[in-house]
N, C-alpha and C positions, 0 to 999 in steps of 0.2 A: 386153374392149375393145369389143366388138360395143354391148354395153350401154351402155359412156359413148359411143358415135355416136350410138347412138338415145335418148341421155337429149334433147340439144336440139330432132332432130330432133320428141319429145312436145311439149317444150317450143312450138316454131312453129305445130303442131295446134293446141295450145289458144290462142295467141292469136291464131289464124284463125279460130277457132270463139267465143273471145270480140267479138271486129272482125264477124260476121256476127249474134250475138248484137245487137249496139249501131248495127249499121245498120237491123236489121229491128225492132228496139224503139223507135230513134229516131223524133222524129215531125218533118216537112220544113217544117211553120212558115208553109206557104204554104196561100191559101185555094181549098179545090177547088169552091166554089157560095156564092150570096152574091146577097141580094135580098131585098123586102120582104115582111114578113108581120104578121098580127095575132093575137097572144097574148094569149089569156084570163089574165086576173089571178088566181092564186090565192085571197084575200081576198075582194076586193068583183066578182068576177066581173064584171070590166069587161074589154071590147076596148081594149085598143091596139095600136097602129102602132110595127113596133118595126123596124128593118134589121140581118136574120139574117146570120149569119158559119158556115159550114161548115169544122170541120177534118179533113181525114179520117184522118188518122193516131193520132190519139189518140181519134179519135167524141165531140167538144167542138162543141157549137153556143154561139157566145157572139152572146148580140143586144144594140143601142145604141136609145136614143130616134131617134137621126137617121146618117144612113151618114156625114156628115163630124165625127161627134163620135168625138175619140181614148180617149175613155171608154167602157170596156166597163160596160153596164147589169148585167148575169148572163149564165149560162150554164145547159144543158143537156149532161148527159153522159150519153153511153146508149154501150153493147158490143154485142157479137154476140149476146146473148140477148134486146135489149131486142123491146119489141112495137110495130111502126111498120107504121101502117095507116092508108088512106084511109077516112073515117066515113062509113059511109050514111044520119046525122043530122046535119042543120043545124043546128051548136051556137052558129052567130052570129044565125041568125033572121031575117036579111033574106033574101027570094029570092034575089037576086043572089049570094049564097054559097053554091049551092046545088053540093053536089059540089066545094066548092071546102075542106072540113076534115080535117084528119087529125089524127092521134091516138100521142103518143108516151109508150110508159110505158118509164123507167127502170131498172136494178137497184134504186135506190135506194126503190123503191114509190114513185114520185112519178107523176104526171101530167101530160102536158102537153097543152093544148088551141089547135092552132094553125089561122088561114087562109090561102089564099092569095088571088088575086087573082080567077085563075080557074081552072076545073079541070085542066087539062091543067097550070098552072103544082103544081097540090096535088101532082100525079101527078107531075111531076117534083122535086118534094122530094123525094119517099117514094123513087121509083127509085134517086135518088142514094143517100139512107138507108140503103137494102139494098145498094147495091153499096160504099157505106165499113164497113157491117156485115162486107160479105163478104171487106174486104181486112183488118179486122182479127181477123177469124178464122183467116185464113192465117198473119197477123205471129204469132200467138198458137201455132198448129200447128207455126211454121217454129222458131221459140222453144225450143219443147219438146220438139223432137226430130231438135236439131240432131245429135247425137251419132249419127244414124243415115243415112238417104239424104237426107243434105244436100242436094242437086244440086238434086233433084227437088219438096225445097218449096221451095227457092226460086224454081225456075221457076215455083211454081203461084204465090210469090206474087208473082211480076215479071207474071202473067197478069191474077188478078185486080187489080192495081194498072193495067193497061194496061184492062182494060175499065169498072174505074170511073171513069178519067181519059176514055172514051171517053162513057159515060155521063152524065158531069159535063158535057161539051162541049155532047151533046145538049141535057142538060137545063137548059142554059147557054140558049139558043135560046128554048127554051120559056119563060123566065122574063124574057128582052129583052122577046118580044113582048107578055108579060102585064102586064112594065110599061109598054111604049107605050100599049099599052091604056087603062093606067090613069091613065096620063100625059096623053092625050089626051079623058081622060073629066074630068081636072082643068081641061084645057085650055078645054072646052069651059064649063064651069061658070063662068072663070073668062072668057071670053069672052058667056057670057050675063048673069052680073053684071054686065060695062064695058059692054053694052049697053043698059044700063038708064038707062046715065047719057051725058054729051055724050064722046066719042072717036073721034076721026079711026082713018084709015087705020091709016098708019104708027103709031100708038101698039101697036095691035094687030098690027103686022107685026113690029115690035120686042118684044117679049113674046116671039111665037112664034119668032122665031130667038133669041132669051136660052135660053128653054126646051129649044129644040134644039139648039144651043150647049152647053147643062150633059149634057145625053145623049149627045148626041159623046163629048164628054171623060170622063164615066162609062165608054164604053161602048171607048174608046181605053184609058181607065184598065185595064180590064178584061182586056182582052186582052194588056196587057204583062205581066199579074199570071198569067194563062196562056199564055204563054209561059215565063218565071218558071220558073213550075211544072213545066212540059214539060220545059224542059233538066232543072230539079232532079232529075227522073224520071230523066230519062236517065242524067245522073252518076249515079244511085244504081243503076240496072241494069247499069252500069259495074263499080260498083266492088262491084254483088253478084255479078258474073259471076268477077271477080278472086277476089273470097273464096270461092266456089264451087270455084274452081279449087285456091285452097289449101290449103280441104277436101277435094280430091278426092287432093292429093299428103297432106296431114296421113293419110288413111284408109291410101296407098300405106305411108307410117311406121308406120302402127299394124298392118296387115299381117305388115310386115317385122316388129314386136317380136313378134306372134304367132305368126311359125314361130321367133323366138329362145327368146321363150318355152314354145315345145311342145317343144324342143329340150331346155330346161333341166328341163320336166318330165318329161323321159327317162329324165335323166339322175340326177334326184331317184326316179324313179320303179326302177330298176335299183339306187341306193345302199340304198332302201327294200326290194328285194328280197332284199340280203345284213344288212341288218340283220335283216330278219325271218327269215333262216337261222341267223344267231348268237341270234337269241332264241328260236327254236324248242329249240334245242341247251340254252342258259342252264336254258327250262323243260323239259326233260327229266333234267337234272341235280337239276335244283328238285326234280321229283317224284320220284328216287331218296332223295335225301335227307328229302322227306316222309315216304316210307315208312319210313324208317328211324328216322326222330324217333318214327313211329306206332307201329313194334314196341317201344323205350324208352319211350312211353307206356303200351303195354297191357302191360309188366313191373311198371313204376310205380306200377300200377291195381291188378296183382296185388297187392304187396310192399305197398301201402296198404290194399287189402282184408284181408290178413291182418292188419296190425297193428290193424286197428278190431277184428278180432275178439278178440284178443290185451287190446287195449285193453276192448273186453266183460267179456273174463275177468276182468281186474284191478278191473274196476268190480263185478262181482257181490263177487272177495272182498272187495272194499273194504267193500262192504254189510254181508257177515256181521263185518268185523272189526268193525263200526260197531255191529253188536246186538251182538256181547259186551260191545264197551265200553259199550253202554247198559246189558246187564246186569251190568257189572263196578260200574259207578258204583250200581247201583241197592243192589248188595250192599256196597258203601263208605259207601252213604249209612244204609244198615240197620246193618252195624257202627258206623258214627259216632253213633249216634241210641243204640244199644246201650250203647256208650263214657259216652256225655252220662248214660243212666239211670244207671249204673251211677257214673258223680262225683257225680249226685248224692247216689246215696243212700250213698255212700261221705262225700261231706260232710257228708248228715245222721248216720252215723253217728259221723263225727268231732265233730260238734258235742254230738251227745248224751253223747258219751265225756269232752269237755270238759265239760260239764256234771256229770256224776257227779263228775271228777275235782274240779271247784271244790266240789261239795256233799259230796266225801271232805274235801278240805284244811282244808274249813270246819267239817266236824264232827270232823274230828280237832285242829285250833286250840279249839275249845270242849271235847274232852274235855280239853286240854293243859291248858286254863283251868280248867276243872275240876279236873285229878289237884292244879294249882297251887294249886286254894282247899282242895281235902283238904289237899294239905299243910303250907299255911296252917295249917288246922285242928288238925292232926293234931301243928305242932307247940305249938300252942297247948295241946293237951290234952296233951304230954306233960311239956310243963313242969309242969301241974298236977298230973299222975299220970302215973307209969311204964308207957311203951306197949312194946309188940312192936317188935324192930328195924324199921327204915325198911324195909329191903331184904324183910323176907318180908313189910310189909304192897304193900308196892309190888307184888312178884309175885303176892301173893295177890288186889290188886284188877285185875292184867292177867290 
């Protein structure tokens, strides 16, 4: 239960801590210094006359050809790193600008080469420069660590925003009178030209109240635009002071979830205690039973030992059963070779016996032929003359 109280109460931390994020990253839209100056051309390293715009919230200089043109010309962006210094070299070349150059390099490696009118007006560029430098190095601090002693950057940056805004005022001042100055240096030029030619009084007293006339109202302009600014400040120190606060009650919640959660690690921490008792137990059962797997090992090892041996013996007789039967076969192969001499010459003699017998048959068919032509003959001869009976010459010629 404790846990879903403090799920919301996280929940308002962070979007107090988002709300102070996006005021201090916001930028107030208004201009904290603003007045003439002359910018070196990148290109063809020509002066001109341009009316600078100071933002300090986001460290944006944007300059126009003329102050009442709604067209921004460019800009200049520089941070808390950039390099903003007044030059000990006269980069415009006339005397008269002498001490009056400063010098802005960018993140972006860029340069910029700017005048003012006079020196004290250069010197109050560059102060303001370092003191919007130095508020957005706060915004940038307060940013990134808001998660920790919120309170106290934002106090530094409600400080440094209260002494650039002081700074600006100053150097508010310095930058009127360096356009009188130079207003009155126009003045005068353009007073020594009308007199060159036919011009009454009044022509030239009408001029110089038009002149003073547009200065007024510049200079009225000016101050409702710091004023402006002023409350803007204020409202915003307001409503940082409100989100400070909420961060101060957001840290009081995250507190509170931190002894719920040391609590819960107690608690986890004690369950972790009796588990690691039931498993200490587990592996101590474990290792009875390893031991005893490892005695039916080293039986197994035995009773496998012996049958290799066992197996040994069977493999030597195998060997010797293997040389009898090589010498059994070798004596199979000697009888069979025996067998084979021995058809043969049995078939030679069967064949020679064949042979006698045909050259018996044959000479006994020619004696047959023969007794047959005797007695042929014999009875030839006996019809002629009285022979011996047949019968004892027949046995007398077998």
């Amino acid at each position: 239960m404790a846990s879903n109280v403090a799920t919301p109460r996280a929940g308002d931390a962070d979007s107090s801590l988002e709300k102070i994020k996006r005021q201090l990253a916001s930028g107030s839209g208004r201009n904290l210094l603003q007045g003439p100056l002359l910018k070196r051309s990148e290109t063809l390293r020509k002066w001109n006359e341009r009316w600078v715009i100071l933002d300090p919230t986001t460290g944006r200089m944007e300059y126009k050809i003329r102050r009442n043109e709604p067209a921004v010309k460019g800009s200049i962006i520089f941070d808390a790193n950039s390099t903003i210094t007044i030059s000990p070299v006269n980069f415009h070349g006339l005397p008269r600008y002498d001490g009056c150059c400063f010098y802005i390099g960018t993140p972006q490696k860029k340069d910029y080469f700017l005048c003012a009118e006079t020196p004290g007006a250069a010197r109050a560029w560059v102060s303001t420069l370092h003191a919007t430098q130095l508020v957005l190095r706060a915004h940038k601090e307060a940013v990134n660590s808001l998660s920790g002693n919120g309170s106290a950057k934002l106090g530094t940056v409600a400080t440094v925003v209260s002494a650039a805004n002081s700074t600006a005022l100053e150097c508010s001042k310095e930058i009127e009178a360096a356009m009188q100055i130079s207003l009155r240096n126009a003045l005068g030029m353009v007073t020594n030209k009308i007199s060159d030619g036919p011009m009454d009084d009044l022509a030239i007293m009408r001029e110089t109240l038009r002149v003073k006339d547009e200065e007024l109202q510049n200079l009225a302009r000016d101050l409702r635009a710091r004023d402006l600014t002023i409350k803007d400040i204020a409202e915003k120190l307001s409503e940082t002071a409100e989100a400070a606060e909420a961060a101060a009650s957001a840290a009081h919640t995250m507190d509170e979830q931190r002894r719920i959660a040391c609590a819960q690690i107690e608690r986890l921490k004690r369950d972790s205690e009796k588990q690691l008792e039931s498993s200490m137990s587990k592996l101590k059962e474990s290792e009875q039973k390893v031991m005893a797997v490892n005695k039916e090992r080293e039986q197994l090892s035995k009773q496998r030992d012996s049958a290799i041996q066992e197996a040994h013996m069977w493999r030597s007789e195998l060997a010797k059963a293997r040389e009898r039967v090589v010498i059994l076969e070798a004596a199979v192969v000697r009888a069979e070779e025996r067998v084979r001499v021995t058809e043969a010459d049995a078939e030679a003699r069967i064949k020679e016996a064949i042979q006698k017998e045909s050259i018996a048959v044959n000479e006994k068919q020619e004696l047959l032929a023969y007794v047959n032509k005797l007695q042929a003959q014999l009875q030839r001869f006996s019809i002629s003359t009285p022979v011996p009976h047949r019968d004892h010459f027949t046995s007398t010629l077998l």
